[in-house]
C-alpha positions in Angstrom: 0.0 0.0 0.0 2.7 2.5 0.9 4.7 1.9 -2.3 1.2 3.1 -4.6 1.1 5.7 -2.7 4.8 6.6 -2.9 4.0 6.1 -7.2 0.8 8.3 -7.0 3.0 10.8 -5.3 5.5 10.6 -7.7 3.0 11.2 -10.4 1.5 14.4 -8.9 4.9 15.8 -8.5 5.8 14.9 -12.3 2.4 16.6 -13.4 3.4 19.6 -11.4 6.9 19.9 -13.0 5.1 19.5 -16.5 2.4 22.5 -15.6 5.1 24.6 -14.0 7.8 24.1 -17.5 5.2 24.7 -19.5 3.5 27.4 -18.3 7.1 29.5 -18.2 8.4 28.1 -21.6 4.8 29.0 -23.5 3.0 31.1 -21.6 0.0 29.5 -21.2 -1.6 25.8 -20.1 -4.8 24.1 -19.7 -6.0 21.2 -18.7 -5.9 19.2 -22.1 -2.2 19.9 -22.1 -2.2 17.6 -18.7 -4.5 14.9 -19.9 -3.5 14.5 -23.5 0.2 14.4 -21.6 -0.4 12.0 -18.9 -3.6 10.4 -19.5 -5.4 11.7 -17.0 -8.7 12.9 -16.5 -10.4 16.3 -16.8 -11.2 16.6 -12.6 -7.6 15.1 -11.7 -5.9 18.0 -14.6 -8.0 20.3 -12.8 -7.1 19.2 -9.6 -3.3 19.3 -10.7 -3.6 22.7 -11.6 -5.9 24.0 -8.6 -2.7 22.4 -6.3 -0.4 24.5 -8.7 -1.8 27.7 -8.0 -1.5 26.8 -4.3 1.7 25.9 -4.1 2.7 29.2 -6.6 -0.6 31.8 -6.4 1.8 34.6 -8.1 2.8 32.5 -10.8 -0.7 31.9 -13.1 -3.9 33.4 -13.5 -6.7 32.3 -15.4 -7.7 34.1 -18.7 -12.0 34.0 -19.6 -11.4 34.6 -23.0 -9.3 31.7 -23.4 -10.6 29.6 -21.3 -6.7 28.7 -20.2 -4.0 30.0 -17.9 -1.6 32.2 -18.4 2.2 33.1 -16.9 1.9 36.7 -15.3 5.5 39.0 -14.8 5.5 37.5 -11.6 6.5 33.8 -12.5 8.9 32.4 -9.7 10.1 28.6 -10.2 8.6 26.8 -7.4 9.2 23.5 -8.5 12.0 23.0 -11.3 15.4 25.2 -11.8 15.0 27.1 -15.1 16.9 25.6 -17.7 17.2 26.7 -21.2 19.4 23.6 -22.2 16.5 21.3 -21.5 14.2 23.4 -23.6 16.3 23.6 -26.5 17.7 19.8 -26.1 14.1 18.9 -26.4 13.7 21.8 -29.7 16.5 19.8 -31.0 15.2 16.5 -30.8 11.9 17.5 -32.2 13.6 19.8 -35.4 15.8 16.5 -36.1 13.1 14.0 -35.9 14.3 12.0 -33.3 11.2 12.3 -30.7 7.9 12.7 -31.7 5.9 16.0 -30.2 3.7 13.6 -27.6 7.6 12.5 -26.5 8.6 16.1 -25.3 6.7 18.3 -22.5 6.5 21.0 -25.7 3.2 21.7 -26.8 3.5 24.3 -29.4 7.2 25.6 -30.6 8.4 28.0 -32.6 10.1 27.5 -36.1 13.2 25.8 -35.4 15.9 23.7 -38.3 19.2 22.4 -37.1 22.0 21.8 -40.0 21.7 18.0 -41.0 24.4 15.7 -40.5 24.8 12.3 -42.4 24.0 9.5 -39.7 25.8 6.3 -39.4 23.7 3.4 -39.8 23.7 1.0 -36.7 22.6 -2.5 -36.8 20.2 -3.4 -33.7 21.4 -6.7 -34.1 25.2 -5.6 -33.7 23.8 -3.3 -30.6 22.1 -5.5 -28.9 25.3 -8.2 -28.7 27.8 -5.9 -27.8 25.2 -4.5 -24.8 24.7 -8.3 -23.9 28.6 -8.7 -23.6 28.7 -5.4 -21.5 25.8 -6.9 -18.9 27.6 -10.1 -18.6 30.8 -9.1 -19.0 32.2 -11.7 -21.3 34.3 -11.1 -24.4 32.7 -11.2 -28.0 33.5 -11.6 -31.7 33.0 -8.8 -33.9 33.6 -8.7 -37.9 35.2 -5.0 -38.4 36.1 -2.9 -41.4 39.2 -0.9 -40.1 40.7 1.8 -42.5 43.9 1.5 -41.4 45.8 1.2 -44.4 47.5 -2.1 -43.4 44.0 -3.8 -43.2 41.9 -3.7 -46.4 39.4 -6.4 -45.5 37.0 -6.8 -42.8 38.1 -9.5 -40.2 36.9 -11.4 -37.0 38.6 -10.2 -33.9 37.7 -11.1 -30.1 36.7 -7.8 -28.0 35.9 -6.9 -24.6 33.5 -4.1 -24.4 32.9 -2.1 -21.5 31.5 1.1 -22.5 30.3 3.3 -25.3 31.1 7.3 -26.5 29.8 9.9 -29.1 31.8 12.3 -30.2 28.9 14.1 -31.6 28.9 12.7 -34.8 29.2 8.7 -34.1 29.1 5.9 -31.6 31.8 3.5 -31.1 32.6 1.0 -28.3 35.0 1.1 -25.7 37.0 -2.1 -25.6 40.0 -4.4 -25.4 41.0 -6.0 -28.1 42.4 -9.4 -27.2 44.4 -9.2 -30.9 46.3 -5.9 -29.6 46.3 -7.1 -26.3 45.6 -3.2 -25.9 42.4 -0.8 -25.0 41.1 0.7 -28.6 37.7 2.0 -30.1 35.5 0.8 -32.3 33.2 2.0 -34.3 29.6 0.5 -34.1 28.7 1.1 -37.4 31.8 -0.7 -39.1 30.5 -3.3 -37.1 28.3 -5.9 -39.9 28.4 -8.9 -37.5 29.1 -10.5 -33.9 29.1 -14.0 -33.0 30.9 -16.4 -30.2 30.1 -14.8 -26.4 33.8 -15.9 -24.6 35.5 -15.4 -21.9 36.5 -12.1 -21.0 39.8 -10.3 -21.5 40.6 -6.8 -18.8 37.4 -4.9 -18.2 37.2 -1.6 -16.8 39.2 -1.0 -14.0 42.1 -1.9 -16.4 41.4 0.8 -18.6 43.6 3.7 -17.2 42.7 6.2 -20.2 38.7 5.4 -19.7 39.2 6.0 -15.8 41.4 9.2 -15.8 40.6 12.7 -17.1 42.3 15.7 -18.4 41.0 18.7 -17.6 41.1 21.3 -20.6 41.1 25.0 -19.6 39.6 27.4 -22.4 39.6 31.1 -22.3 38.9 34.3 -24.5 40.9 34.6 -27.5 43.2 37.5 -25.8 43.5 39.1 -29.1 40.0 40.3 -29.3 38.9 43.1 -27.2 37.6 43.2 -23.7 33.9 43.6 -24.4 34.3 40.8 -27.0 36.4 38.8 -24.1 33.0 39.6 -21.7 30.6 38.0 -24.9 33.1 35.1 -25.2 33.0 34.3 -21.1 29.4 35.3 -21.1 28.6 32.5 -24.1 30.4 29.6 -22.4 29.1 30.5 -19.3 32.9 31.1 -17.9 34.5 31.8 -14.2 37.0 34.4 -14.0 37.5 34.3 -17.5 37.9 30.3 -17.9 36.3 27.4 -18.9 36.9 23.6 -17.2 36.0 20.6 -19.3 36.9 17.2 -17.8 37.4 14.8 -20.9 38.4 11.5 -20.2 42.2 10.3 -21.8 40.3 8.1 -23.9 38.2 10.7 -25.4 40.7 13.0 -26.1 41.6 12.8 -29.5 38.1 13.2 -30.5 37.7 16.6 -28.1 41.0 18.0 -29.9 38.9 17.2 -33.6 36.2 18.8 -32.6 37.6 21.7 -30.9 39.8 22.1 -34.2 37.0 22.1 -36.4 34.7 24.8 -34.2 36.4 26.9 -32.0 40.3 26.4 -33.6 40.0 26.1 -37.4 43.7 25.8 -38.4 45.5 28.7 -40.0 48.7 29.2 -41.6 51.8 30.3 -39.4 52.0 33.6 -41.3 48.6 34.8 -40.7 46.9 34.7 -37.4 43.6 35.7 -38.5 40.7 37.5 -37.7 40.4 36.5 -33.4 36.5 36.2 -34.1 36.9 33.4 -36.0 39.2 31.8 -33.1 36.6 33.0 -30.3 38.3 30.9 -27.6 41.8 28.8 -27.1 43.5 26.2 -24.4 44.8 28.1 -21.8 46.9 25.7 -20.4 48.7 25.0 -23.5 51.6 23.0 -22.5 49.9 20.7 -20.5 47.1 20.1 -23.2 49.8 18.9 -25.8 51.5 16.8 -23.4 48.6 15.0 -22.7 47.8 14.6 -26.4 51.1 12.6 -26.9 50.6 10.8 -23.7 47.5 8.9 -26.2 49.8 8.7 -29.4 48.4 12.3 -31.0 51.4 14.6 -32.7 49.8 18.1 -31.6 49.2 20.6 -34.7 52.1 23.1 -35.3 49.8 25.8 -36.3 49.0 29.7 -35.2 46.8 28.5 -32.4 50.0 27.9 -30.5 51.3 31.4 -30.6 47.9 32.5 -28.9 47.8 30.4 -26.1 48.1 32.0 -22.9 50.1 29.4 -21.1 48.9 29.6 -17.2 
């Protein structure tokens, strides 16, 4: 008995996150938006809403005309922390197709398009082996299409995943490969097959680059000027002029290409540029290349060196 009431709780308190984001995010609410969301009926939205207004009389007042409620000027979060990220992560997923409207807490949104990327197709059949070799921690086959150039052909090899990583773009694994006899990453989508659960080779705890981090420290490109140094630390929501990303060892390599390709684009040595286009740089400079070679990657002789700010 207590745990259904414990999960009826639980649902109230959900419904009133849901009127509270929405009503700040659009403006307005009614009951509909609760019981085409939750699946609850007209006297329990009501009900919902009537406890709202209790709990936040300042935040919501009901509109005649409309026949719905409205945010007033006065809207204090009662309930949630506001958070544009979630908003717009949702935006996202809705602008790329990847949730359908009834899958968000958005109701109505404004015109929104984000820049298409080419996905990489991932067989659910190749998923859902290398997720069963993760639960039970046991090695698996997997027939691979490396690029190296010494490999031209795909070929069975014996892996031990233990995780996975995006780097925005793509999914791989993170495993060892008992061929290596070394911690590597593999892409799932150069995956076309698995077969032959085994026994396990190191897991986890083994993996020193998966378990450790490098912090990167990114500031204002110091050759813009200091109202466009206040826009830069005001964009990447900075402390004293600084960013701190933790990025695992293992990850690395794929932060430094994607930190080249937005925020670094490469230049020649005879020209640094217009600093607009180079709106932030690694601060601690040094420390980032070192840790760079410490995973096998020759850092970049290029002009973003000579702007560094070693600290």
């Amino acid at each position: 008995m207590k745990q259904s009431t414990q999960k009826k709780r639980w649902g109230v308190e959900r419904r009133l996150e849901f009127i509270e984001f929405v009503s700040y995010w659009e403006g307005t609410i009614n009951r509909s938006h609760i019981m085409e969301h939750f699946g609850v009926s007209a006297p329990q939205a009501s009900s919902d809403l009537t406890t709202y207004q209790k709990l936040a009389p300042q935040n919501l007042r009901y509109d005649l005309s409309s026949k719905r409620y409205v945010a007033t000027d006065q809207f204090e979060f009662k309930l949630i922390e506001p958070d544009a990220d979630l908003y717009l992560k949702q935006l996202t997923a809705l602008s790329t197709q990847s949730v359908e409207l009834e899958d968000t807490w958005l109701n109505t949104t404004p015109a929104a398009e984000v820049i298409p990327i080419p996905t990489r197709k991932v067989e659910p059949t190749i998923l859902f082996g290398i997720l069963k070799a993760i639960r039970s921690k046991r090695s698996i086959e997997i027939e691979y299409q490396s690029l190296n150039p010494t490999t031209t052909e795909t070929a069975w090899r014996r892996v031990t995943p233990h995780a996975f990583a995006s780097d925005g773009f793509r999914w791989h694994m993170r495993a060892y490969c008992h061929r290596d006899n070394r911690f590597k990453d593999f892409l799932l989508s150069r995956c076309s097959n698995t077969r032959a659960d085994g026994a396990p080779g190191p897991g986890v705890e083994s993996d020193d680059k998966w378990l450790t981090y490098f912090e990167v420290k990114l500031a204002p490109n110091p050759r813009l000027s200091t109202s466009q140094k206040r826009a830069i630390e005001q964009d990447y929501a900075m402390q004293d002029g600084y960013v701190v990303l933790p990025v695992r060892y293992a990850l690395l390599y794929y932060f430094d290409k994607r930190l080249r390709y937005d925020l670094l684009p490469q230049r020649s040595t005879n020209s640094l540029g217009d600093p607009r286009e180079i709106p932030i740089v690694v601060a601690n400079q040094t420390e980032y290349e070192a840790a760079l070679e410490t995973i096998g990657v020759q850092f970049r002789t290029d002009y973003t060196n000579k702007l560094v700010d070693n600290q």
